[in-house]
C-alpha positions in Angstrom: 40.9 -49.8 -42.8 39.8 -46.4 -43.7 37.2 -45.2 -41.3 35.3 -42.5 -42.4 33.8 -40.8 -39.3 31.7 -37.4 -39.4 31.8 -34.9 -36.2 29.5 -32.5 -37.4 26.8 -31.9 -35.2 26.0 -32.1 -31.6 26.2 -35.1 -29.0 23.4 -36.0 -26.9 25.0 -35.0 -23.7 25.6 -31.5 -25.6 22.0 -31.0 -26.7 20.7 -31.8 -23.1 23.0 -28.7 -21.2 21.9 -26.7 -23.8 18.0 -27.8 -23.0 19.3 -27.2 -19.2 20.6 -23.7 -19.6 17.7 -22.2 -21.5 15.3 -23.7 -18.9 17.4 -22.2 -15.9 17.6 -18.9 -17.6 13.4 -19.4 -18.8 12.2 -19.7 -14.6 15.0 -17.0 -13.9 12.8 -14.6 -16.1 9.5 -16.1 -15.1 10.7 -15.5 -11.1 11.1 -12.0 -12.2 8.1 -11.6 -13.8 5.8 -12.5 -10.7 7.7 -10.4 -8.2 7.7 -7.6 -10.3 3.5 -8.2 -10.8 3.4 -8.3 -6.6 5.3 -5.4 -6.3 3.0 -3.0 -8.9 0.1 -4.8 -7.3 1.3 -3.2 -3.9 2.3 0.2 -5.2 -1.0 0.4 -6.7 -3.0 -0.6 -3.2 -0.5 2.1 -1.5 -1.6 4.5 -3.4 -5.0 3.7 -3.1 -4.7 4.0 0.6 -2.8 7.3 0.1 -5.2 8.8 -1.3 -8.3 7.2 0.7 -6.2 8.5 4.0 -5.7 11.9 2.4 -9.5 12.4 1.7 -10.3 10.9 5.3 -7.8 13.5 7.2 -9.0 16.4 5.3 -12.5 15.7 6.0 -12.2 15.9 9.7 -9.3 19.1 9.4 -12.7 21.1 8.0 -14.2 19.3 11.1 -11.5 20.4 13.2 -11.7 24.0 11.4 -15.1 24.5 11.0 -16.8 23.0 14.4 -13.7 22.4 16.5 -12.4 19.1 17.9 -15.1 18.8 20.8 -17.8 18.1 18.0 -16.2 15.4 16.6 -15.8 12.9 19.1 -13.3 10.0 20.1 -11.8 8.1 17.7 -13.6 4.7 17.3 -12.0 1.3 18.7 -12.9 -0.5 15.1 -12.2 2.9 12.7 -14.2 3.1 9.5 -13.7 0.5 6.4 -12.9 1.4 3.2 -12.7 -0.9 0.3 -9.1 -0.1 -1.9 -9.8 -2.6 -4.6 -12.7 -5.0 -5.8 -11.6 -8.0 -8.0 -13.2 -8.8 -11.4 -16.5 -9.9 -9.9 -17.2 -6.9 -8.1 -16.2 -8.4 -4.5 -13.7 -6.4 -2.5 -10.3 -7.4 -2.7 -7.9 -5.2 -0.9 -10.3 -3.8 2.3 -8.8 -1.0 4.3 -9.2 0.5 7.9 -8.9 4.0 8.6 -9.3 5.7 11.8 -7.4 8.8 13.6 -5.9 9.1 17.2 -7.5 11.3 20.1 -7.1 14.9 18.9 -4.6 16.7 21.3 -4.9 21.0 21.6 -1.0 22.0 21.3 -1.8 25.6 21.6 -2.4 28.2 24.2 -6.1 29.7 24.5 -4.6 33.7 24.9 -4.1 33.3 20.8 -6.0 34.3 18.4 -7.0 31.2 17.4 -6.1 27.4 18.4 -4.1 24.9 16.9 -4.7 21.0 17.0 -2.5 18.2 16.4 -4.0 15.6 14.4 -3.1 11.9 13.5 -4.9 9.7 10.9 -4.0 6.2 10.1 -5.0 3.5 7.8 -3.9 -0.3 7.5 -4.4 -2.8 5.1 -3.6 -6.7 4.5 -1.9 -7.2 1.2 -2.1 -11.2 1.9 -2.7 -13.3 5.0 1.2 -12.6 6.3 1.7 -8.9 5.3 0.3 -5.7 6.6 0.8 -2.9 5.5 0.0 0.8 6.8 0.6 4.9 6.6 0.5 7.2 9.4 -0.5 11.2 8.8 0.7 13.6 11.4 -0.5 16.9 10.7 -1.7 20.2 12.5 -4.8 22.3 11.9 -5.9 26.1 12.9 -8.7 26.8 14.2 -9.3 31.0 14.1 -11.5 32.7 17.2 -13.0 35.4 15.4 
């Protein structure tokens, strides 16, 4: 009885691990993918916000500057809204807060001129669990001339 048997090829079994490996390593990739898309989505929000708090805390340093701190007033208890992002429709999709802390006069009044300390802040929610934020402390002169 001469059996002539060819084992070229793959099993079943063989074939299926193969399947299985390349579908572990495909989601790997895809997991990747979409965390790396959230992250960039967040860097770009930051520096939205970056720059949305910059403007804002130069704006009231030529207050500061200009008119001194007693013409600007308290900080308010709801801040001001700023939109970071709006989605393809138009509609905001990354809203912002920004809003400074009392203005304190860290100098003394012999000087030439005063200096202020001056803290702005802004927060945003980048989904329903996560908040995010940046803080500004800075200083500004004011010259008695």
């Amino acid at each position: 009885m001469n059996k002539n048997i060819n084992l070229k090829g793959f099993t079943l079994i063989e074939a299926m691990i193969g399947v299985l490996i390349t579908s572990l390593a495909a989601s790997a990739i895809m997991y990747g993918v979409s965390s790396v898309n959230f992250t960039l989505k967040k860097i770009r929000v930051k520096e939205k916000a970056y720059e949305a708090l910059r403007d804002y805390t130069d704006f009231l340093k030529a207050r500061i500057m200009t008119e001194g701190p007693g013409n600007i007033g308290e900080p308010s208890q709801n801040g001001e809204d700023v939109i970071l992002f709006k989605n393809k429709q138009g509609e905001p999709a990354y809203k912002a807060t920004l809003n400074y802390f009392p203005i304190e006069k860290i100098s003394n009044s012999n000087t030439i001129g005063e200096v202020y300390s001056l803290s702005t802040y802004i927060f945003w929610d980048l989904n329903e669990n996560i908040q995010d934020s940046i803080i500004f402390n800075t200083v500004q002169f004011k010259l008695n001339l």
